[in-house]
C-alpha positions in Angstrom: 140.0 132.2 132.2 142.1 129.6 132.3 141.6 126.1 130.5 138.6 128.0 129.0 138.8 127.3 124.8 139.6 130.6 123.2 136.9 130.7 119.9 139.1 130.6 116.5 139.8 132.8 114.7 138.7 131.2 111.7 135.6 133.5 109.9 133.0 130.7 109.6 132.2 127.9 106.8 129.5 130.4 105.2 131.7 133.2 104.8 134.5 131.2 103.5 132.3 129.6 100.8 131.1 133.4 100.1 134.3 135.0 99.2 136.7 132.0 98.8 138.4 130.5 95.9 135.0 128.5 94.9 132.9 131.9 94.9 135.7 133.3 93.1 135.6 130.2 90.5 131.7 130.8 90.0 132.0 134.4 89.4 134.7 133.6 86.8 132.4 131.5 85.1 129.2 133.5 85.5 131.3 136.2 83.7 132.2 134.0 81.1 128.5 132.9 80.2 127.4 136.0 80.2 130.0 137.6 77.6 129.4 134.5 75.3 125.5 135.5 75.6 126.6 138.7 74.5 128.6 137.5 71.5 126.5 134.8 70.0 124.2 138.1 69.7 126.6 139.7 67.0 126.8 138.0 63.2 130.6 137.4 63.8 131.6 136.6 67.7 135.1 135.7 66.4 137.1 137.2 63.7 138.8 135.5 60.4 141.4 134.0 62.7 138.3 132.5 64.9 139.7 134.8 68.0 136.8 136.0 70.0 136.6 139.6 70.0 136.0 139.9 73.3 139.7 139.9 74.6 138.7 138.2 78.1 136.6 135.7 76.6 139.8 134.9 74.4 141.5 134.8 77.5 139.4 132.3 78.9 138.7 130.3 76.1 142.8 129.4 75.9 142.9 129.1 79.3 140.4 126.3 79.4 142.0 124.7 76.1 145.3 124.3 77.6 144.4 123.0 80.6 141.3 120.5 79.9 143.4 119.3 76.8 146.3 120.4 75.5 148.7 120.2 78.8 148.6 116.2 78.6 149.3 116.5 74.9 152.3 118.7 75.6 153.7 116.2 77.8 153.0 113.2 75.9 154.3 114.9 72.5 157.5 115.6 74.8 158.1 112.4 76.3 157.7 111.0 72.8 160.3 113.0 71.1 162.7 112.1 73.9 162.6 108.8 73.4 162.7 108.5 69.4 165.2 110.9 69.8 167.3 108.8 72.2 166.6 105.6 69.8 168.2 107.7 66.8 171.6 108.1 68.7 173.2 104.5 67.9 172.1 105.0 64.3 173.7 108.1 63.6 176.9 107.0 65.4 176.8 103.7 63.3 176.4 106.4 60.3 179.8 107.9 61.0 178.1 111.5 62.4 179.7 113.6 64.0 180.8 114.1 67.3 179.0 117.4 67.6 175.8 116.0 66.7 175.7 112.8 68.8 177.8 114.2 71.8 176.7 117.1 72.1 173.4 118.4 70.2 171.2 115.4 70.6 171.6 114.5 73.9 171.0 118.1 74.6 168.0 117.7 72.9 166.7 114.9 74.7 167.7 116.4 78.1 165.6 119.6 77.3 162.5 117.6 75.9 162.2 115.4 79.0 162.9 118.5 81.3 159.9 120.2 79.2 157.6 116.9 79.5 157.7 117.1 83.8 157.5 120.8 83.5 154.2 120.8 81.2 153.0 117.8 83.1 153.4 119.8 86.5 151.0 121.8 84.8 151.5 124.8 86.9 150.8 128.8 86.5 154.6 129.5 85.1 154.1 126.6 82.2 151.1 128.1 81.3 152.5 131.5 81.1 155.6 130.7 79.0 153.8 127.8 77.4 153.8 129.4 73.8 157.2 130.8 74.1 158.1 127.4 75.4 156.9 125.5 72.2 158.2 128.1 69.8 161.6 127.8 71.0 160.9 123.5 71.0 159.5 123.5 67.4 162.1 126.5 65.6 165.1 124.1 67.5 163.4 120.6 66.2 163.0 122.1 62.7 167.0 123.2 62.8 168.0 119.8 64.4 165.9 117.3 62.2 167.9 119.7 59.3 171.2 118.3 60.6 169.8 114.8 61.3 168.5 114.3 57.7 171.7 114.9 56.0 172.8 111.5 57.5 169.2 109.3 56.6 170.7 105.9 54.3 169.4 105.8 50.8 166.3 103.9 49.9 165.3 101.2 47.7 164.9 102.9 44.0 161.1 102.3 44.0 159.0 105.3 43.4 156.7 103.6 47.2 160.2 103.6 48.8 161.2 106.7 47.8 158.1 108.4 48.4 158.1 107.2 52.2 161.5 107.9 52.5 160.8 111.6 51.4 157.7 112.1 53.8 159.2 109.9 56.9 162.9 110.8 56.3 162.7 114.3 55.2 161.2 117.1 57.6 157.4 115.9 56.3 156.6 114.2 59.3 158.4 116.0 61.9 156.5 119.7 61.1 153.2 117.4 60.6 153.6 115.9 64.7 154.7 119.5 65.9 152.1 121.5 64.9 149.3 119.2 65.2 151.0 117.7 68.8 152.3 121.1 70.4 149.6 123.7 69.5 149.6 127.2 69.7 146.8 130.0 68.7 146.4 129.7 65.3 147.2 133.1 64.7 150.4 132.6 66.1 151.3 129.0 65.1 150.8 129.8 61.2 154.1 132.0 61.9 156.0 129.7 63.4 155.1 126.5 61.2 156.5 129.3 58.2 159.6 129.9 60.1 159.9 126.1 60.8 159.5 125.3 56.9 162.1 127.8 55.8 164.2 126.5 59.0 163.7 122.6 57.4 164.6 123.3 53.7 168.5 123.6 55.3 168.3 119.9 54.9 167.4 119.9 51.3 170.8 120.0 49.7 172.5 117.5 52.0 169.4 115.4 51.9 169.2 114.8 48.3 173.1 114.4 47.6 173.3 112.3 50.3 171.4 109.4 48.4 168.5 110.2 46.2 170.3 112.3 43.3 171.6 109.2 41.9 170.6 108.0 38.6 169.1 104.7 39.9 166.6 107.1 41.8 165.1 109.4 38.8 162.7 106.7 37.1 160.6 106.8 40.4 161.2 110.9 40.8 159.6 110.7 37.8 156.7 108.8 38.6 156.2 110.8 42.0 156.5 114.1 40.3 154.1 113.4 37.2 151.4 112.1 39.6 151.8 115.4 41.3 151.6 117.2 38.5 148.7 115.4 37.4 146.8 116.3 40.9 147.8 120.0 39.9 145.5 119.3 37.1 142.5 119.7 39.6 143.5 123.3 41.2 143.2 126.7 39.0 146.5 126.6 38.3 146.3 123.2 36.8 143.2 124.3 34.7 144.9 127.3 33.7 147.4 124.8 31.9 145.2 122.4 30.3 143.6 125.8 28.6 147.6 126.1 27.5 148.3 122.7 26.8 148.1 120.7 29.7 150.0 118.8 32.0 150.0 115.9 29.6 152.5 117.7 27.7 154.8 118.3 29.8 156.7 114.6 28.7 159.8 116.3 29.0 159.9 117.5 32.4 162.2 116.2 34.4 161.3 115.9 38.5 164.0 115.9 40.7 164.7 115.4 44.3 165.0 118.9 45.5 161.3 119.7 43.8 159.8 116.8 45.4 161.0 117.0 48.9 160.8 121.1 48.8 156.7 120.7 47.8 156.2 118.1 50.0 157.7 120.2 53.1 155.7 123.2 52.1 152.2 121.6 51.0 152.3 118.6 53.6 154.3 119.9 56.8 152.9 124.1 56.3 150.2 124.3 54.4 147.9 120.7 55.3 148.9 121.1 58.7 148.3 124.7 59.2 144.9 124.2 57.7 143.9 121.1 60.3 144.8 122.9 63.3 143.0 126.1 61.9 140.1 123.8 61.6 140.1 122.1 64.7 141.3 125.3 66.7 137.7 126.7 65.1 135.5 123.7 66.0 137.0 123.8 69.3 136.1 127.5 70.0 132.1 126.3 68.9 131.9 123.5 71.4 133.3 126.0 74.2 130.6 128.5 73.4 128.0 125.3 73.4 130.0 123.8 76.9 129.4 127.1 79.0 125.6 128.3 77.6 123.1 126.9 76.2 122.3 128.0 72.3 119.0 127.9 70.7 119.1 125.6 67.5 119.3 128.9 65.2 122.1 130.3 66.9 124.0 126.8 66.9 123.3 126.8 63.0 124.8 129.9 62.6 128.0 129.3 64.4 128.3 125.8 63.0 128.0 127.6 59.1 130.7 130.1 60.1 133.4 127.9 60.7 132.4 125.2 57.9 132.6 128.3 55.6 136.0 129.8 57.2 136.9 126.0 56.9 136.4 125.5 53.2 138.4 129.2 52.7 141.2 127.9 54.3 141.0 124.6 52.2 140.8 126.5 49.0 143.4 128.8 49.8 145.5 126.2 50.7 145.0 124.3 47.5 145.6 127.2 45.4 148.9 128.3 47.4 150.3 124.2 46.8 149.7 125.1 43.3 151.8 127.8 43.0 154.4 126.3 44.9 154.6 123.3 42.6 154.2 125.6 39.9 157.0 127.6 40.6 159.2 124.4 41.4 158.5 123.5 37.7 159.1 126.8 36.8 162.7 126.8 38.1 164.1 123.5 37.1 163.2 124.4 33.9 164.8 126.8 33.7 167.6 125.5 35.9 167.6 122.9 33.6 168.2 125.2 30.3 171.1 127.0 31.9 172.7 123.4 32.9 172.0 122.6 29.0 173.6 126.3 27.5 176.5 126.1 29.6 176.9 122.4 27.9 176.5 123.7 24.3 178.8 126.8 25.3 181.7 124.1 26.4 181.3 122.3 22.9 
């Protein structure tokens, strides 16, 4: 009939709330309780790598993660890097670099950064489905790029405290430290491409240490930095294993040079520290997600809160023990690197 109101079409409120995006949202999370109930059950609900073994309780664990805190990380770790990046470019130009590096790669650089900051502070499905591809690709490229940069860094004062923080803040030390710890990944995953990134850094090495701190003026305070490291390696089985053969004390005659310095600070500082934290905090954050979404009886909190202070203290040991090989080794080869500089001497005379 005519000026009669047609009723809409629209089901009603009741059945919109019954099979909408909120009753959806509740199921999701009902599902999730109950799979954690189920886990907390079993000795072990995550494995050595503190994955849950449940795949879609691993699925929504991450999920969560990114988006309650790591999204706003991403974007602040991005904008960041822009802009220190942008304050680098009248230094290096006042450096003499080249063209290609202040034309062409940085600015790059800083375009991509910022484009990656809006895009991870959108926050939408497509950043969250590329995210770890995303920050892969972001820390392999810094790695590469800081390599470049650092071949350009002035010389220090020739003070073992200046040379020391011109090794942690001018090398590589720093910038694997802020990438790993302020672009996150699975742990699983991000141990790989820290590695990658550490092998990627020690490009700067040569070009690095020639440019400034292979002088003569600098080896009094390599010296100094390298004995109190070896002193440190006292501590570690590898140290003790020496003081059984003579300890570090007599090793008088050692000489520590740039390239061992900078080359164990990259590994034991920027891989192996860092990849310990985040395995740490990655496994404290998967405990207070299974405390967030159900509520755990005092026994089963214990349990869970033992598991990852032991996994914790095996990753601290075995980090200890690997930073004490590496330095070891290091030793090891300028030794020798030394004694083949010394023969070739003797074979000229």
């Amino acid at each position: 009939m005519a000026g009669e109101i047609e009723p809409s079409s629209m089901p009603p409120l009741e059945a919109r709330l019954e099979h909408g995006p909120l009753a959806r949202r509740d199921e999701v999370l009902a599902d999730t309780r109950e799979r954690i109930l189920r886990s907390v059950k079993c000795a072990d609900p995550w494995d050595s790598g503190f994955n849950f073994v449940d795949p879609v309780l691993e699925a929504s664990y991450w999920d969560a993660r990114v988006r309650r805190d790591l999204w706003f990380v991403d974007t602040t770790a991005h904008c960041n890097c822009a802009l220190m990046a942008a304050g680098l470019l009248a230094p290096l130009r006042a450096a003499a670099a080249p063209d290609y590096l202040t034309s062409g790669l940085l600015p790059a650089w800083i375009g991509l950064r910022a484009a990656l900051s809006l895009w991870a502070f959108e926050g939408g499905k497509a950043y969250l489905a590329w995210r770890t591809t995303a920050i892969a690709v972001v820390r392999l490229l810094f790695a590469f790029l800081g390599a470049v940069i650092g071949w350009w860094a002035p010389p220090p004062e020739a003070t073992p405290w200046a040379v020391l923080t011109r090794v942690v803040s001018g090398s590589m030390v720093i910038g694997l430290v802020a990438t790993s710890v302020g672009l996150q990944v699975k742990s699983s995953v991000g141990v790989k491409i820290q590695f990658v990134a550490t092998a990627l850094s020690m490009l700067m090495v040569p070009g690095y240490c020639a440019a400034g701190l292979d002088e003569c003026r600098f080896a009094p305070a390599l010296q100094v930095i390298g004995g109190t490291i070896d002193r440190v390696m006292q501590y570690t089985a590898f140290g003790l294993f020496r003081l059984d053969m003579g300890g570090p004390s007599d090793q008088d005659g050692q000489a520590y040079t740039c390239w061992m310095v900078v080359t164990f600070m990259q590994w034991a500082v920027g891989f192996l520290l860092t990849s310990t934290v985040v395995y740490c905090i990655e496994g404290w954050s998967r405990v207070c997600f299974v405390r967030s979404c159900v509520e755990v009886d005092g026994q089963v909190w214990r349990r869970l809160r033992s598991r990852w202070l032991g996994s914790a203290c095996t990753a601290v040991g075995v980090a200890c023990v690997a930073a004490a090989s590496i330095w070891e080794l290091l030793r090891i080869t300028e030794e020798a690197r030394q004694l083949g500089t010394c023969d070739a001497e003797c074979g000229d005379l």
